[in-house]
C-alpha positions in Angstrom: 64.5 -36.2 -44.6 61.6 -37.6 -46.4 62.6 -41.0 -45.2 62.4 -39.7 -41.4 59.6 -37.7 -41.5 57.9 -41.3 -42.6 59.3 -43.2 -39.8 58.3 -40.2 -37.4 54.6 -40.7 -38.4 54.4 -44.5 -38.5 55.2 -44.3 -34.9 53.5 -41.8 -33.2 50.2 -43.6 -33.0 46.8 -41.4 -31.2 46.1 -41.0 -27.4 43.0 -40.2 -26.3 43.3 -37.0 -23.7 40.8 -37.7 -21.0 39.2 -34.7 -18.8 38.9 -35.2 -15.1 36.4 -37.6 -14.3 33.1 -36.2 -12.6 33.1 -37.3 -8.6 30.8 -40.1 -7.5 27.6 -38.7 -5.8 27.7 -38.3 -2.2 24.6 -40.7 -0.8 22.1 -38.7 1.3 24.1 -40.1 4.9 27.4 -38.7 3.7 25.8 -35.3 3.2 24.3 -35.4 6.2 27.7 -36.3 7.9 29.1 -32.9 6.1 26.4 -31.0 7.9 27.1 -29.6 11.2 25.2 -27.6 13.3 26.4 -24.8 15.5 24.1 -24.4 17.7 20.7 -22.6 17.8 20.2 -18.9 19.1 17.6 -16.0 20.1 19.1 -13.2 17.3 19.6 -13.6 13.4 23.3 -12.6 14.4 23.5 -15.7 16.7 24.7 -13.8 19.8 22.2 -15.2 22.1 22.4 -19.4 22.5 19.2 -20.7 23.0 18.2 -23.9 23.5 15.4 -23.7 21.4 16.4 -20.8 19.2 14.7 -19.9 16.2 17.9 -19.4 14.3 20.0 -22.6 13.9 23.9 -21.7 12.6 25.9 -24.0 9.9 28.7 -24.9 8.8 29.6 -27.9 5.8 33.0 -29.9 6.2 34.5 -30.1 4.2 33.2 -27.3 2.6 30.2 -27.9 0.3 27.2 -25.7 -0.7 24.0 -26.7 0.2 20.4 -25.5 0.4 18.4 -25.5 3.4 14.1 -25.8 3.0 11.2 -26.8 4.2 7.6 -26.9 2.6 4.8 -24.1 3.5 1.2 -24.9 4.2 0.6 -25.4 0.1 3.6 -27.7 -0.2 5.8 -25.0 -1.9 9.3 -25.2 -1.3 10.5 -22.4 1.2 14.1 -22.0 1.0 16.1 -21.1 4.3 19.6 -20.8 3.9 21.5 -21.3 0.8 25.6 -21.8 1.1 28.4 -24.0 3.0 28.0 -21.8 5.9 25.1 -19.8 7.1 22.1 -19.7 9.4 18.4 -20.4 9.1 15.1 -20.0 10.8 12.4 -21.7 11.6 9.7 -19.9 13.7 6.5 -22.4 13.9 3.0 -20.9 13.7 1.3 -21.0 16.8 0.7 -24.2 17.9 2.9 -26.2 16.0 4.9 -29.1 16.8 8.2 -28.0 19.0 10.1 -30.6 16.8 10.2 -29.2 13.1 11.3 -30.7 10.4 13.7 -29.2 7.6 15.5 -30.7 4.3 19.3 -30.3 3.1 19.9 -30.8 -0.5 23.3 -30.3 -2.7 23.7 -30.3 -6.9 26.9 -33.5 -7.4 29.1 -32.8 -10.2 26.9 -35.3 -12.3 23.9 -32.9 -12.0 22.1 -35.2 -9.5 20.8 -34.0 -6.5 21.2 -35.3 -3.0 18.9 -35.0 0.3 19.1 -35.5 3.8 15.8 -35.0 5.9 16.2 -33.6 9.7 14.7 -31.7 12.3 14.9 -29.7 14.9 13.3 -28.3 18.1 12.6 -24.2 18.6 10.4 -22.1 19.8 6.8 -22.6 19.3 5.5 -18.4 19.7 2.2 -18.0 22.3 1.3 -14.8 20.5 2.4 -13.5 17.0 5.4 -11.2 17.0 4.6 -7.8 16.9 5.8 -7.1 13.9 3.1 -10.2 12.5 0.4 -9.0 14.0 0.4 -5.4 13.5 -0.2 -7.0 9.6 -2.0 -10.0 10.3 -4.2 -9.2 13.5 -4.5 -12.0 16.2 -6.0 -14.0 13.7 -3.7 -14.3 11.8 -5.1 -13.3 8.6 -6.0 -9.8 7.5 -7.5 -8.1 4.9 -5.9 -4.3 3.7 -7.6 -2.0 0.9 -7.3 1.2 -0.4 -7.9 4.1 1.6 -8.8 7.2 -0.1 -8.2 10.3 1.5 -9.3 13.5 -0.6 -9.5 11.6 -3.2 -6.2 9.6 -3.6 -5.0 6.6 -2.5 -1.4 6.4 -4.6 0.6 8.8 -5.9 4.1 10.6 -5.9 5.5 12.7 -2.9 9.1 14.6 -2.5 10.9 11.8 -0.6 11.8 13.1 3.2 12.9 9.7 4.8 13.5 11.5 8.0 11.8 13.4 10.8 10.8 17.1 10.4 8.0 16.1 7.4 5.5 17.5 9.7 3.1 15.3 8.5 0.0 13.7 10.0 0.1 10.5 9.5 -1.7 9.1 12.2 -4.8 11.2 10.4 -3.5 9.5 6.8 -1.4 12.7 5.9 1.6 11.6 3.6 5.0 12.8 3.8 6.0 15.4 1.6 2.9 14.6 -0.9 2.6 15.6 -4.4 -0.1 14.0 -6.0 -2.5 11.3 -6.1 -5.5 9.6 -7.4 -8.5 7.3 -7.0 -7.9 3.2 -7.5 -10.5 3.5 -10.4 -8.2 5.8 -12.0 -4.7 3.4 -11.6 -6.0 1.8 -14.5 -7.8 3.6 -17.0 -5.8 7.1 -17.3 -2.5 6.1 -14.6 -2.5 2.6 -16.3 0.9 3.8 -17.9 2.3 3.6 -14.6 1.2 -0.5 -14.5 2.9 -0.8 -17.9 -0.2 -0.3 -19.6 -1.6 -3.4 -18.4 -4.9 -3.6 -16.3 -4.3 -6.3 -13.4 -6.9 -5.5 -11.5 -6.1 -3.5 -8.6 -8.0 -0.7 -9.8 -10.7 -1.0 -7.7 -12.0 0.4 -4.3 -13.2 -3.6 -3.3 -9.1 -4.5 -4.3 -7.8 -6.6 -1.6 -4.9 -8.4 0.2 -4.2 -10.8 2.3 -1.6 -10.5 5.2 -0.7 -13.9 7.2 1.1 -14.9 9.6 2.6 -17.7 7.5 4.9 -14.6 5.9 2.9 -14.7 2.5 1.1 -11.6 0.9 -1.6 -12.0 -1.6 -3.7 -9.6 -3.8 -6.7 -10.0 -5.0 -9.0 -8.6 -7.7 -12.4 -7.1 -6.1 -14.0 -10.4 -7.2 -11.9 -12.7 -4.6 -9.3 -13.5 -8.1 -5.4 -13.8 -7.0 -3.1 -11.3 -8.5 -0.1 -11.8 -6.9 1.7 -13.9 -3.9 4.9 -13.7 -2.7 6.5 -12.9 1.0 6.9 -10.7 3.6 8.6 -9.6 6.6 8.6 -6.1 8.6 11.8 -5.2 9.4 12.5 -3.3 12.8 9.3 -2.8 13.3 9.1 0.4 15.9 5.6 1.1 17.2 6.8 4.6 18.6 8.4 5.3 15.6 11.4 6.8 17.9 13.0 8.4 14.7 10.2 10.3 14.1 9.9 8.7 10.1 10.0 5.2 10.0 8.2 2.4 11.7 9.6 0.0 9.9 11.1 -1.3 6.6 8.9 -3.7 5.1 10.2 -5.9 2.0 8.1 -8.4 0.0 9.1 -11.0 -2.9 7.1 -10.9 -5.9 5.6 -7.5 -5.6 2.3 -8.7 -3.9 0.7 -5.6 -3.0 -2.0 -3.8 -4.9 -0.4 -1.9 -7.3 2.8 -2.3 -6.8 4.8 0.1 -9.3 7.2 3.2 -9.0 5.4 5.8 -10.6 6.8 7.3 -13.7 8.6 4.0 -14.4 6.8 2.2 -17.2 5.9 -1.0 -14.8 8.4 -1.5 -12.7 7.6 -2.9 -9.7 8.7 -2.4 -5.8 9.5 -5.0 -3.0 11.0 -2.1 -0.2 9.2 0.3 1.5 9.4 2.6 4.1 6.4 2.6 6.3 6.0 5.7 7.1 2.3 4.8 9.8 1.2 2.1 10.6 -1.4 0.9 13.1 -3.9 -1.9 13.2 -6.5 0.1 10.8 -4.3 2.3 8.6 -0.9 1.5 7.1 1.4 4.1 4.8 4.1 2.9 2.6 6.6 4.8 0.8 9.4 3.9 -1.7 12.7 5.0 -0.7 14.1 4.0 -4.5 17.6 4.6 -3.1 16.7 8.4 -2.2 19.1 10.1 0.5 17.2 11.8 3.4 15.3 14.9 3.4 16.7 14.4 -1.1 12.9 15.6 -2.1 13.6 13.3 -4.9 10.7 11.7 -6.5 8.9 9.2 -4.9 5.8 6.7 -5.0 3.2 5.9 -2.1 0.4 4.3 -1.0 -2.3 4.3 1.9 -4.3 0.8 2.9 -6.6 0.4 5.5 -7.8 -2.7 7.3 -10.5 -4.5 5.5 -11.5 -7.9 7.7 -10.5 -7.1 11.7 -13.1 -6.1 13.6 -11.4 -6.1 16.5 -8.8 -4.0 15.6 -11.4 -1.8 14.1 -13.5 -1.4 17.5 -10.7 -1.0 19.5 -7.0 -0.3 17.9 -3.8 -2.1 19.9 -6.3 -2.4 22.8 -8.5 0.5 23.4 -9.6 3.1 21.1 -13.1 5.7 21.9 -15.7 6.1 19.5 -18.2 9.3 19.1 -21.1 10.6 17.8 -20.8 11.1 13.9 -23.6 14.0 12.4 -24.3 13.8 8.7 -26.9 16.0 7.3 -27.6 16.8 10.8 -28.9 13.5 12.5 -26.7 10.7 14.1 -29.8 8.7 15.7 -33.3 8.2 14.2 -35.7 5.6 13.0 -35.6 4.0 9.6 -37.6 1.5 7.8 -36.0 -2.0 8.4 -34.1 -3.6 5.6 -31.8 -6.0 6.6 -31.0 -7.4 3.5 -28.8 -6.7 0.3 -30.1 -3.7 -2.2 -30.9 -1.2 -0.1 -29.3 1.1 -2.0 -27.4 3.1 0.6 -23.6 3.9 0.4 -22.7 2.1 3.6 -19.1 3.6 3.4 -20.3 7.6 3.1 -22.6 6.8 6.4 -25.8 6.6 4.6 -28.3 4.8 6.4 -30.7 1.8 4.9 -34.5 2.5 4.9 -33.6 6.0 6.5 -37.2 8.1 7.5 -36.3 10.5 10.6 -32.5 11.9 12.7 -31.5 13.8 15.1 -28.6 15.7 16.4 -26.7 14.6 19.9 -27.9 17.5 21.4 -31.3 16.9 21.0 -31.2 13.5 22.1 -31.6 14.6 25.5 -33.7 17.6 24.9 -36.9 17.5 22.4 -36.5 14.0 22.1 -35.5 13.1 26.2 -38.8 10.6 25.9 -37.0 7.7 23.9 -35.0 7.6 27.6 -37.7 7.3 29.3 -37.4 11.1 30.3 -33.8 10.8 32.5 -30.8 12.5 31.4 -27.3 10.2 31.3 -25.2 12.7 29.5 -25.4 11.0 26.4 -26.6 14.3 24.6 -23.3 15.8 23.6 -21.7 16.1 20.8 -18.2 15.0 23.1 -20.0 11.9 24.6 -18.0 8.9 23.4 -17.7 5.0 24.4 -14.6 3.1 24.6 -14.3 -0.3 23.4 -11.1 -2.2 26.0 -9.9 -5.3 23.8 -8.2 -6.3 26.2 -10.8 -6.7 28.6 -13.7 -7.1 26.8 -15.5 -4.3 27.6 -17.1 -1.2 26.5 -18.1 1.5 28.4 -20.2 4.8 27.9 -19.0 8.5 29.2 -20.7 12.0 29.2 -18.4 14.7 27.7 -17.0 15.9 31.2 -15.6 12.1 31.4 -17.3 10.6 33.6 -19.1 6.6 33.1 -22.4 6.4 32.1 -22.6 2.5 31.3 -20.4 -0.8 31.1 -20.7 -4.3 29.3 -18.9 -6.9 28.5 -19.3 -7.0 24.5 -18.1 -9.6 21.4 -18.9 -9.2 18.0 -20.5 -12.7 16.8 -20.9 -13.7 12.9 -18.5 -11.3 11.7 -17.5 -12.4 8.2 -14.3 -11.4 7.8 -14.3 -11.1 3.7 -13.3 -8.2 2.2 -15.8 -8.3 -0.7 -18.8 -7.0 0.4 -20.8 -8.6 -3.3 -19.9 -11.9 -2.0 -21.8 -11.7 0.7 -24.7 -14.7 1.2 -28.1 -12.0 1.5 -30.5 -12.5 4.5 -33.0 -14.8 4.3 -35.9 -12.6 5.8 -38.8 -13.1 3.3 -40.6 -9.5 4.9 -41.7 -8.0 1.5 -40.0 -4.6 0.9 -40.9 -1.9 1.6 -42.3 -3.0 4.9 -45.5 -0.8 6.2 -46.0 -1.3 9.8 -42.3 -2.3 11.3 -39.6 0.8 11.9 -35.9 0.3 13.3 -33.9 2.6 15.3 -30.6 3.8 14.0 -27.1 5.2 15.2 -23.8 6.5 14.0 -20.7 6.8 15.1 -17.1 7.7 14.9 -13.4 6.9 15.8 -12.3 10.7 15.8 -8.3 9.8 15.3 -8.6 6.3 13.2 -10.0 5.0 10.0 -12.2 2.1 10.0 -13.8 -0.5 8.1 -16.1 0.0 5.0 -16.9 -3.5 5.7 
């Protein structure tokens, strides 16, 4: 036995047992020859062909996982589509080139990567979609802050998620509110909330930037980023036929100001239930997985536009403007300043250099000789003007309704920047205060929307 069990290991001499060899990288043309497109469409669920749809279906043969990109305006990757089947968009800012280029890529058993550049022609949009420019404006680019409304801009509500909230929201009522506070208080006593870190978005002068590009970005009051990430509003219903929502909008990266759940030690939110929206006042709300009408806890937060003076004159299109009375006055003569440190809180209606006012119904009575002694019907606390987007115009009216005035208007040298300390001061060299010149002031009001503090 001893004898055997030597001739047993003399010949059984090592073999190396190999693993299965990694495949040979597929070359940028074979890849491309795997990739095979469907055909292009009007609808994400690619039940309208189009010849220049948006949305471009895919399938890999055989089968192979792949990632579909292109590059945004900073030269960030922008992922489209990620598997061996699937679809993709492009949709080209306005004025783009038709023909748009996109990149396929795939990860080869040796951990190289392969590419394949392409392109395709879709649909270059005349106008923003809706659901764009109700965030963005027809610039493109908008500016949201905090709105305050008796004192709060964030807070917690009893989650409704459903009609019968009876809720004003068009007036910046929020759904089933609880509680809120002030943006200087998100990070001194509510920093909790934030994880107890101070980012910055506890300011009234807090910004962010909507574009049509799909990004987000908040900024401190001081023009600093915050945060970036995406966006997209989905089924975006201006009539809001469900009497809740008028849309659901979801963001990567948390980019809006202060975007944590309350009571949850930082954590932050990318869903939201928009409970109003217009193109001067938006409402989120966080659903957090809440059934409707649950009353379960729930976080929300009011914005208002910051940087669109057109929307702020005149809403989707039209939108009437009246007197506004503080301290009794709402036109009167002031001593001219037209520079920066005036003193005057601009966004409580004070007015710079103010002397003298007057109330609307005394525009047309003691004080009738500033119109030349004629009556228009401007004296009335229900006279109002209404600024036509659309058409350009703006147009006068007594109370009873009836035209006073019309002109074409445009607002020149509007900065759209949402800081107001940033702003370059004038460069009159008048010496303050002046002694012989006096300027003639107004104010008024949207009675149904918010507007600028800008």
């Amino acid at each position: 036995m001893i004898a055997l069990a030597g001739m047993m290991l003399v010949s059984c001499d090592p073999v190396l047992i190999k693993g299965p060899e990694a495949d040979a990288a597929i070359s940028a043309s074979e890849l491309q020859s795997t990739f095979i497109i469907d055909g292009q469409f009007a609808d994400a669920e690619c039940t309208t062909p189009q010849a220049d749809g948006n949305f471009i279906k895919f399938h890999t043969s055989p089968s192979r996982t792949v990632q579909v990109f292109n590059y945004k305006a900073d030269g960030s990757v922008n992922v489209l589509a990620t598997g061996a089947a699937g679809v993709f968009k492009i949709m080209p800012r306005r004025g783009a080139d038709a023909n748009q280029p996109f990149h396929v890529s795939t990860i080869n058993q040796d951990a190289s990567v392969s590419t394949f550049d392409s392109s395709v022609n879709v649909f270059v949009p005349g106008d923003l979609a809706p659901e764009v420019k109700i965030l963005t404006g027809d610039s493109g680019r908008k500016a949201w802050k905090w709105y305050t409304i008796d004192g709060s801009c964030w807070g917690n509500a009893g989650y409704v998620g459903a009609a019968g909230h009876g809720a004003d929201v068009a007036a910046g009522a929020i759904p089933g509110i609880w509680w809120g506070c002030t943006p200087a208080q998100l990070e001194t006593e509510q920093i909790a909330h934030a994880g107890g870190t101070a980012y910055g978005y506890g300011d009234d002068n807090a910004y962010m930037i909507f574009n049509e590009d799909g990004e987000c970005i908040s900024y401190k009051a001081d023009g600093t980023q915050i945060a970036k990430g995406s966006y997209t509003l989905n089924d975006y219903d201006p009539d809001c036929t469900d009497g809740y929502h008028y849309g659901k909008l979801v963001t990567t990266d948390a980019p809006i100001l202060f975007p944590f759940a309350i009571n949850k030690n930082g954590q932050r939110v990318n869903e939201f239930d928009v409970a109003y929206i217009d193109p001067n006042m938006m409402i989120l709300i966080d659903p957090a997985g809440n059934s409707a009408n649950s009353w379960s806890e729930s976080t929300w937060w009011r914005f208002k536009n910051a940087s669109d003076v057109d929307a702020a004159l005149a809403g989707n299109g039209q939108r009437s403007w009246t007197w506004k009375t503080i301290d009794g006055s709402c036109w009167g003569n002031a001593g001219y300043v037209g520079a920066a440190g005036h003193g005057a809180n601009l966004a409580a209606g004070e007015v710079p250099g103010i002397w003298w006012g007057c109330t609307p119904a005394q525009l047309e009575t003691e004080q009738i000789a500033h119109a030349g002694g004629k009556v228009y019907g401007y004296g009335s606390d229900d006279a109002y003007m209404t600024f036509d987007m659309v058409n350009g115009t703006v147009t006068s009216y007594d109370a009873s309704g009836k035209a006073i005035a019309s002109s074409p208007y445009a607002v020149e040298n509007f900065e759209k920047n949402p800081v107001s300390s940033s702003r370059s001061p004038s460069t009159r060299t008048e010496p303050w205060p002046p002694t012989t010149r006096s300027s003639i002031w107004m104010a008024i009001c949207s009675p149904s929307l918010p507007t600028m503090t800008e």
